[in-house]
C-alpha positions in Angstrom: -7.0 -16.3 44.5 -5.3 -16.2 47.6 -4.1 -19.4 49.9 -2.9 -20.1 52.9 -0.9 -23.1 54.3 -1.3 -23.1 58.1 2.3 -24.1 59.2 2.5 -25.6 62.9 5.7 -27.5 64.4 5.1 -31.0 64.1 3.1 -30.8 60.9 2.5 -33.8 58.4 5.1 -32.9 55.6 3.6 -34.6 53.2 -0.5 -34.9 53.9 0.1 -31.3 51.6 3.1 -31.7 49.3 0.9 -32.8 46.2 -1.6 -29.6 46.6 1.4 -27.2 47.6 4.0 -28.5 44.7 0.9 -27.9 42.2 -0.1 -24.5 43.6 2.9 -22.9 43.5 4.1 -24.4 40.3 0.9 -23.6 38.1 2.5 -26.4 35.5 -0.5 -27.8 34.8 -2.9 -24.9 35.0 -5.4 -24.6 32.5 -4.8 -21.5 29.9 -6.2 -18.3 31.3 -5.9 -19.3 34.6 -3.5 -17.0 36.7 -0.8 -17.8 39.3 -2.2 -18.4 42.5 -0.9 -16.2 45.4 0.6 -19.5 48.1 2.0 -18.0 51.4 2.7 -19.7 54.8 0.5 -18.6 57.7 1.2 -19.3 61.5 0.2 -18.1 64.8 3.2 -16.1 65.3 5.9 -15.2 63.3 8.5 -18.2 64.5 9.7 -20.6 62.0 8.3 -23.9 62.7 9.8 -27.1 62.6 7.8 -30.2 60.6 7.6 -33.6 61.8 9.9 -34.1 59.3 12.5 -32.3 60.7 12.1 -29.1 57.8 12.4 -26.0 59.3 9.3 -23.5 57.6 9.6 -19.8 57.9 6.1 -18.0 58.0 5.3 -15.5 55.8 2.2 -13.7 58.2 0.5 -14.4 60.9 -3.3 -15.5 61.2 -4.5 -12.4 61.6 -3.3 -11.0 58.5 -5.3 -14.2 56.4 -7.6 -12.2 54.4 -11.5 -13.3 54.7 -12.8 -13.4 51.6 -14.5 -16.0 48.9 -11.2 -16.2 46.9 -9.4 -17.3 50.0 -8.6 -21.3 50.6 -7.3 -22.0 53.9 -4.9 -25.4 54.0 -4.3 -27.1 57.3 -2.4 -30.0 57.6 -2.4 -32.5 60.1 0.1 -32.3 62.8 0.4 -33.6 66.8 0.0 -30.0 68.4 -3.1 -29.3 66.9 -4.4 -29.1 70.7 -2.4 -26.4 71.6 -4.8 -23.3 72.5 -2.0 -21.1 70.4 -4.2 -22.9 67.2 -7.6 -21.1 68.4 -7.1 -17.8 66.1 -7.2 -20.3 62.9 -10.1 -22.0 63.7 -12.3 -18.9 64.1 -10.6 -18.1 60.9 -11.1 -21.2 59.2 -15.3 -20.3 60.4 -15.5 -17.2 59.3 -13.7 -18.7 55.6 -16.7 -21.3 55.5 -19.5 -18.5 56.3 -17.9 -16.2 53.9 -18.1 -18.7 51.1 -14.1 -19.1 51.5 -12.8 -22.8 50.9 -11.0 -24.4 54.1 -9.4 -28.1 53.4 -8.1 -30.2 56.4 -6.7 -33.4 56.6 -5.9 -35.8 59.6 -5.1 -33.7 63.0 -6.3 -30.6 61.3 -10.4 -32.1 61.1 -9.6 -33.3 64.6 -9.6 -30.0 65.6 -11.9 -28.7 63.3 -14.3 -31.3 65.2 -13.3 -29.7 68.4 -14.8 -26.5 67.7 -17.9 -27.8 66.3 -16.9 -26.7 62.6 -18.1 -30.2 61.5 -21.5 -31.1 63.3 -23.1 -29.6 60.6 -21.3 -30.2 57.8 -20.1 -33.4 55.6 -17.1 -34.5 56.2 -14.8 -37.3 56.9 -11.1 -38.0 58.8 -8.8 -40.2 59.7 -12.1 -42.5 60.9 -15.2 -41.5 63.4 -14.1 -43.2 66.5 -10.9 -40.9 65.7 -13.2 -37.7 66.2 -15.0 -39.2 68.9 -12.3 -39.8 70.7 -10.0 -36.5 70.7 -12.9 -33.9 70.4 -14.8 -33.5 73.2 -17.0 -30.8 71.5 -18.0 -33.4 68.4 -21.5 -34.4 67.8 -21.6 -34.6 63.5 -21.8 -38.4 63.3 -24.9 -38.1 60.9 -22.4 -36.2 58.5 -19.5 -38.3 59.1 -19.0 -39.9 55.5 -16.0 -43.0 55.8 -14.2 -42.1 52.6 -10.6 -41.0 52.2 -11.5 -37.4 51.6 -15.1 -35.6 50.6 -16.1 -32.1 49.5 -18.7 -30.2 50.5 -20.0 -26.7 50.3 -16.6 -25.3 50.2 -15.3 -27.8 53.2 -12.8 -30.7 52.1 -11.6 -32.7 55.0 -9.7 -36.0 54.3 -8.2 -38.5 56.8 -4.3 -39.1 56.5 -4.5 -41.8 54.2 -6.2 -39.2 51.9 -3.3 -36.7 50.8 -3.7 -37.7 47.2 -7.5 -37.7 46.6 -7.6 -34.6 48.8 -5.4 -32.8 46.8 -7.1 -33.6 43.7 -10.4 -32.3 45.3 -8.8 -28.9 46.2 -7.4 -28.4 42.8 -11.1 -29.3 41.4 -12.8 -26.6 43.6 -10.3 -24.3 42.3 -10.9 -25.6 39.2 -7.0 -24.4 38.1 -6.4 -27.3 35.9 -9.2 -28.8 33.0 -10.9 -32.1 33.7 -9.1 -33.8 31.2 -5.5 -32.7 33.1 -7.0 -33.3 36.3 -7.8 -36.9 35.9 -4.6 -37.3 34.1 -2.3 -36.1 37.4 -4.4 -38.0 39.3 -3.8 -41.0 37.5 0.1 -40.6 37.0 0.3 -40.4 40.5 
């Protein structure tokens, strides 16, 4: 299984730091299950700066995300998701969904999602509706809009920022790396 963390300067540190830490650490994983291949994608190959002031040096570029139904595509919220530069992952992050991929955004990262009309067909939910409504212009999934702190469906897990925890729990459940029983026992402990 391949995935991606989309790194863009500004992003939300933490809205990934529970999925990433598991990820890469496979503590928990259950037995059989192998490492999981993490590497930091980005629209060009500049290190970007968080908006907590951690520098992140990218691995490959966008282009070189490979389409495929083993592939999970993390974006994380951050304030330059407008930036046209972003444009490359979102076709990406389509073409993940109609390939049967897994794509998970939280807070900024659904805004944009919204923008290119990844979510008028699709459940989701984010940081709140009048959020979407207001900063994507190409939004029109109300009737899918669900006002929880993150939701899964059909290989799409969006979560607002408030949702970091319960989003990453739903990501490591699609990838179903760790049991049940471990599973709710993390997510319980934290």
């Amino acid at each position: 299984m391949d995935v991606y963390v989309y790194a863009l300067d500004k992003l939300a540190d933490w809205e990934l730091g529970f999925v990433t830490a598991e990820l890469n650490s496979g503590q928990y994983f259950k037995k059989g299950v192998e490492n999981v291949s993490l590497q930091v994608a980005g629209a060009s190959g500049k290190a970007v700066t968080t908006k907590g002031g951690m520098r992140v040096t990218l691995e490959i570029t966008t282009e070189e995300i490979l389409t495929s139904p083993k592939t999970v595509l993390l974006l994380p919220g951050a304030d330059t998701w407008k930036d046209p530069i972003h444009k490359p992952v979102m076709k990406k992050a389509a073409e993940l969904l109609d390939s049967g991929g897994t794509v998970a955004a939280i807070c900024g990262a659904t805004m944009r999602l919204a923008d290119e009309g990844v979510l008028n067909n699709r459940v989701h939910t984010s940081n709140s509706l009048d959020y979407l409504k207001m900063f994507s212009s190409n939004y029109n999934g109300e009737a899918y809009y669900k006002e929880e702190k993150a939701v899964a469906d059909s290989h799409l897990i969006t979560a607002g920022s408030a949702g970091a925890l319960l989003f990453a729990k739903l990501i490591l459940e699609e990838l179903q790396v760790f049991s049940e029983t471990a599973l709710a026992a993390w997510y319980e402990y934290f």
